[in-house]
C-alpha positions, 0 to 999 in steps of 0.5 A: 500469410502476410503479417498485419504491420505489413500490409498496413505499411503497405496501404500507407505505402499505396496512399502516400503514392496516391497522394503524391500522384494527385489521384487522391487527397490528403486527408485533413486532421482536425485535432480538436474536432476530433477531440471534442467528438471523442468527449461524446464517447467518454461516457455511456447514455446508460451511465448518465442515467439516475439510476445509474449514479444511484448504483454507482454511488458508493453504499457506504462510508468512507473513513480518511486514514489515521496515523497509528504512531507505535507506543515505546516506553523509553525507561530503562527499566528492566521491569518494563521489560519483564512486564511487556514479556510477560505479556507478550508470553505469559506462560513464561513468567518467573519471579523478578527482583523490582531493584535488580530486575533480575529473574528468580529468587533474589533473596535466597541468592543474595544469602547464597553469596553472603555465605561464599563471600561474607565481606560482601 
């Protein structure tokens, strides 16, 4: 079985001999015609119906896209922080400090150190 590129390569072939012999024209290519032919083809009878531009219009609204900048809080407070876990994982809340911002029970560790250290 002859495989599809060479049996039109060899009607191309055959043309180009025919031609070349003046046993047949050469065929004329009108470009613009051809494209301004092609412009009836572009859309259907069908589609340049009403109905089908009722149908083809989109049923609902559309809505431009908005720019969603993240929220940062730029302190360097450790209590930001603390609240925004907290948020995040509120099962893990523990008790901070607002000076330090230090987990647990500030007091009872600043008295555990004065008793190791009563100079500080």
């Amino acid at each position: 079985m002859a495989e599809p590129n060479e049996s039109a390569s060899f009607d191309a072939q055959t043309m180009t001999e025919a031609i070349e012999a003046g046993e047949q024209e050469a065929p004329q290519v009108d470009v613009s015609a051809d494209y301004e032919k092609s412009k009836e083809y572009e859309t259907s009878e069908t589609d340049r119906t009403a109905e089908a531009k009722e149908i083809l219009t989109p049923q609902f609204e559309l809505h431009e896209p908005q720019e969603v900048l993240p929220e940062s809080n730029l302190s360097s407070d450790p209590g930001s922080f603390q609240s925004m876990a907290a948020a995040v994982n509120p099962n893990s809340t523990k008790e901070v400090d607002s000076e330090s911002g230090a987990p647990g029970d500030v007091d009872a560790f600043r008295s555990m150190a004065k008793e190791v250290n009563p100079t500080s």
